[in-house]
Every structure is written in structure tokens, then in C-alpha cells.
C-alpha positions in Angstrom: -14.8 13.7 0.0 -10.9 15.0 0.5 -10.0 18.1 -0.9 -6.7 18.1 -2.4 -4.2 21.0 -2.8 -3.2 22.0 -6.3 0.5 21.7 -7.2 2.1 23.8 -9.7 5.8 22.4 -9.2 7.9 22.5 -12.1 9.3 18.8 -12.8 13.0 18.0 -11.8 14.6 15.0 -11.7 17.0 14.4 -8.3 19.0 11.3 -8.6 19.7 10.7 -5.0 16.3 10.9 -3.4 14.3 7.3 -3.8 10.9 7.3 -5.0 8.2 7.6 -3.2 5.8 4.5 -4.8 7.2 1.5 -7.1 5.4 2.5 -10.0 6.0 -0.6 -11.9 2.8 -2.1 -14.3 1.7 -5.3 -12.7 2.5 -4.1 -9.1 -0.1 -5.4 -6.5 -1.1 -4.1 -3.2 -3.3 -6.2 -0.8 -5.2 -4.1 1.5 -7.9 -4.5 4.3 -10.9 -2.3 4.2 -12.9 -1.6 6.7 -16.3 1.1 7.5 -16.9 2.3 11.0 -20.2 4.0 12.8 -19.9 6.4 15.1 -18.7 4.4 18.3 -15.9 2.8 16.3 -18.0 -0.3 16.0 -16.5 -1.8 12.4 -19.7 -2.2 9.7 -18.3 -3.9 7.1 -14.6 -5.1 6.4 -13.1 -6.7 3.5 -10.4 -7.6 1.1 -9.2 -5.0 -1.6 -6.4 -5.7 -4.1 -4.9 -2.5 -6.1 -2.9 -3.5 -8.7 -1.3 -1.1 -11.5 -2.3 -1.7 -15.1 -0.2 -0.5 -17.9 -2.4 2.2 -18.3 0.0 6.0 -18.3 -1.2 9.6 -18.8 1.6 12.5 -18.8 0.5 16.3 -17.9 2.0 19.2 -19.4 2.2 20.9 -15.8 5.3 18.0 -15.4 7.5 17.8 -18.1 8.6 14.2 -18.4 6.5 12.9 -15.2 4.6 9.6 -16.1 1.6 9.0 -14.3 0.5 5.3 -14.1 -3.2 4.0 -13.3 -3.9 2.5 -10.4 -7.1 0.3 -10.1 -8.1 -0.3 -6.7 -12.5 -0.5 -7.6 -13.0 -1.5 -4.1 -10.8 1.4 -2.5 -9.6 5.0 -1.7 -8.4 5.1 -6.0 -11.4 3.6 -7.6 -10.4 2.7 -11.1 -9.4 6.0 -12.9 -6.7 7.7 -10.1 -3.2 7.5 -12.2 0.0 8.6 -9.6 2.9 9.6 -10.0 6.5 10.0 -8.3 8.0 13.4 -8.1 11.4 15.3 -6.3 12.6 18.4 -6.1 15.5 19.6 -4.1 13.3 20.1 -0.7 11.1 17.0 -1.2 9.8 13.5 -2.7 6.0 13.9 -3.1 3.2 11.5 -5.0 1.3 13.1 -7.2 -2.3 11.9 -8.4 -4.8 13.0 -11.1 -8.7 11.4 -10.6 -8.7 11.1 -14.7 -6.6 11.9 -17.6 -8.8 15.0 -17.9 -7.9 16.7 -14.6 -4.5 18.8 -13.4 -2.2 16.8 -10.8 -2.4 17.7 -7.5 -0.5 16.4 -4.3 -1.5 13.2 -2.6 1.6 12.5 -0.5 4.7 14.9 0.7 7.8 13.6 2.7 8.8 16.3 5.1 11.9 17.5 7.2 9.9 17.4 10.8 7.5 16.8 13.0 3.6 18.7 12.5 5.2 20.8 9.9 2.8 23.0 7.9 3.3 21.6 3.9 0.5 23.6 2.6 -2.6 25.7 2.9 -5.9 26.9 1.2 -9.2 27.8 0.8 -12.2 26.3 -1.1 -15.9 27.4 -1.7 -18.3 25.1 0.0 -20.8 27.2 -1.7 -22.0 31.0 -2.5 -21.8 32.0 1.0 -19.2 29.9 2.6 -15.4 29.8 2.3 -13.9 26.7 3.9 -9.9 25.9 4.5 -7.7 23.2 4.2 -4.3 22.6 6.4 -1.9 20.0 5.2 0.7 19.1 8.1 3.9 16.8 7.6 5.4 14.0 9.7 9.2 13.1 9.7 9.4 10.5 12.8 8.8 7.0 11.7 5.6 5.0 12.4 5.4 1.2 12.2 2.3 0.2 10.4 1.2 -3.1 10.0 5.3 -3.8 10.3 6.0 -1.2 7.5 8.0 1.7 8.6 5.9 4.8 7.6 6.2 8.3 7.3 2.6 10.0 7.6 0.5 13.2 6.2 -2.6 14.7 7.5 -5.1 16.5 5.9 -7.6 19.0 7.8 -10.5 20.2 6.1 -12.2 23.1 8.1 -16.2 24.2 7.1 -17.8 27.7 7.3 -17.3 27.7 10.9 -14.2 27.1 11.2 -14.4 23.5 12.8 -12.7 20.6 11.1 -15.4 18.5 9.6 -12.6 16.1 8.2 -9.5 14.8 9.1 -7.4 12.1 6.3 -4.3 10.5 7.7 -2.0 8.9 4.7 0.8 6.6 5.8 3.5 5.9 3.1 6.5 3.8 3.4 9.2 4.7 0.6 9.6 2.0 -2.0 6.4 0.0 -0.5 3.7 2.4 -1.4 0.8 3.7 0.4 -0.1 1.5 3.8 -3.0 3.1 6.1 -5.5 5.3 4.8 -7.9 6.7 7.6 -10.8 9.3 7.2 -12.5 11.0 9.6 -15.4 12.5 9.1 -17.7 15.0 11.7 -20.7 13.6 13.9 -23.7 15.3 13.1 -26.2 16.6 16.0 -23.4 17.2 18.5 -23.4 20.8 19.8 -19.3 20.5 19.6 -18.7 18.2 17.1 -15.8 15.4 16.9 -14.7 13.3 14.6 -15.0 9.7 13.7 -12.7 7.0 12.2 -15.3 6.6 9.3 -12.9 4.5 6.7 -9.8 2.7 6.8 -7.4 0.9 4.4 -4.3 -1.0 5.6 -1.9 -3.0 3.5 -1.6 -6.6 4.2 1.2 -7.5 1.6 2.7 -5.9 -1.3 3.5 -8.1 -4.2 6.4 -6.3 -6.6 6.0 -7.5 -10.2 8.6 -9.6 -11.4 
């Protein structure tokens, strides 16, 4: 399960810097789904359709933000996930709550370069065990599925300091969110790797009219 990294941004609006997502009710996203096993052999793959309802939450960590619900029930969002577009001076970013109960934290950063460290923290795995989290930027574009992408990816380290998942996010501004990958750590190796576990890709976006 990702770990996400808190945001406690202030809201701002900047006029010439395009959203991220089209947050518009009745917006529809067509994505291919697909499980791996460990030798990258795919299990299962199917059709999953997103679409956003008319469902909105605000939070009073961003003024005048409105966060819209997303129901993906076969996908990465499940059914409660409401997002949200956000820019300051430095970035555009998506933002994303699970429910209307939790804070917003960042899903989705733009950034200035290449590799570039966004963010960092730590988490308790348990009593004993402090684990970390690294959140590195892409600027270059990547060519998804024939959408031009910018990409984040998360790294979530464990006690011993080996990355036991990897999440690579690939947005394309105005579009919306086109490949979700997650890695996860093979167990019983004596240096473990990673595997592609999960993928989504969008096949077609269908704007609301």
C-alpha cells in the first residue's frame, strides 16, 4: 500500500499555469488493468472505466480548493478517493483525500527537472521500525500510450533501508492520470528486487460534453 506525503500548502490560485486533471463531473477515463507474478508473466488483465460523479468535498487545509470524487471500483481510486487541482508559484500538483474524513495529501507534482527530490519523510512501520519515503520529479516528456507525460516516483524504503516499493505515476496535463505502475519487493531473495506487481494505462479519455 503507497504511502503518501502530507501537504500543508496554503491554497493560491495562479492564473497562467493549466491544471493538472479536467475535473469536470461526468469525465470518463478508460483504463487497462493488469496484475503481474514475479517473472512479469501478466495474471489477470482487464477493462476499468473511472468516471467522475458529482460528488465534491472541500478541506479547510485549502481554502477555496474543490475536491471532486472519482469512482474508479476496479482501480488504483476505488470509489471514495476525491482529487483535486492545485498551483502555487513553484508548481501545479493533484491533490487527493481517500474519504471526506481524511487531510489531503499529494498525489501528483509537476517539476522543473530531471530526478529532482520533491519531498521526503519518514513513517512507523511499527514500535521498532522507522521506514522512509523519497518522492523524485521528472520534467522530460514521456510518450505513454501516445499521451505526452510528465512522470513521479515514489520510493518507499523498510527498516533496512531497502526499497520495498517503487509507484511510478504518469500524468499528462489536461488528460489526467495515464500509467500507474507498482512495484512491490520479492520475498526470499537474499538481495531483494522489485517487481512490476500492478499496472493501469489509459486507453481513451472521454471529456464530458
Amino acid at each position: 500500500m503507497l504511502i503518501f506525503v502530507a501537504c500543508s500548502k496554503k491554497a493560491q490560485v495562479i492564473p497562467n499555469k493549466p491544471a493538472l486533471l479536467p475535473l469536470v463531473s461526468g469525465n470518463k477515463w478508460i483504463y487497462r488493468d493488469s496484475t503481474y507474478d514475479t517473472s512479469a508473466v501478466v495474471k489477470e488483465a482487464y477493462i476499468d472505466t473511472a468516471v467522475l460523479t458529482s460528488r465534491t468535498t472541500t478541506s479547510s487545509a485549502y481554502p477555496g480548493v474543490t475536491f471532486y470524487n472519482m469512482n474508479d471500483s476496479n482501480g488504483w481510486f476505488g470509489t471514495n478517493s476525491y482529487l483535486a487541482n492545485y498551483t502555487d508559484v513553484n508548481s501545479s500538483y493533484v491533490l487527493i483525500m481517500d474519504t471526506i474524513n481524511k487531510s489531503p495529501y499529494l498525489f501528483f507534482q509537476t517539476s522543473p527537472s530531471d530526478q529532482l527530490l520533491l519531498s521526503s519523510s519518514r513513517y512507523r512501520v511499527d514500535s521498532s521500525c522507522i521506514g522512509a519515503l523519497y518522492v523524485y520529479g521528472y520534467a522530460t516528456p514521456i510518450v505513454v500510450n501516445n499521451f505526452s507525460c510528465t512522470a513521479n516516483v515514489y520510493l518507499i524504503y523498510d527498516c533496512n533501508n531497502l526499497v520495498k516499493e517503487e509507484v511510478i505515476e504518469y500524468v499528462s496535463s489536461s488528460v489526467g492520470v495515464v500509467r500507474i505502475e507498482d512495484y512491490l519487493q520479492k520475498h526470499g531473495d537474499a538481495n531483494p528486487t522489485l517487481y512490476l506487481n500492478y499496472s493501469q494505462t489509459l486507453q481513451k479519455f472521454i471529456p464530458h460534453l
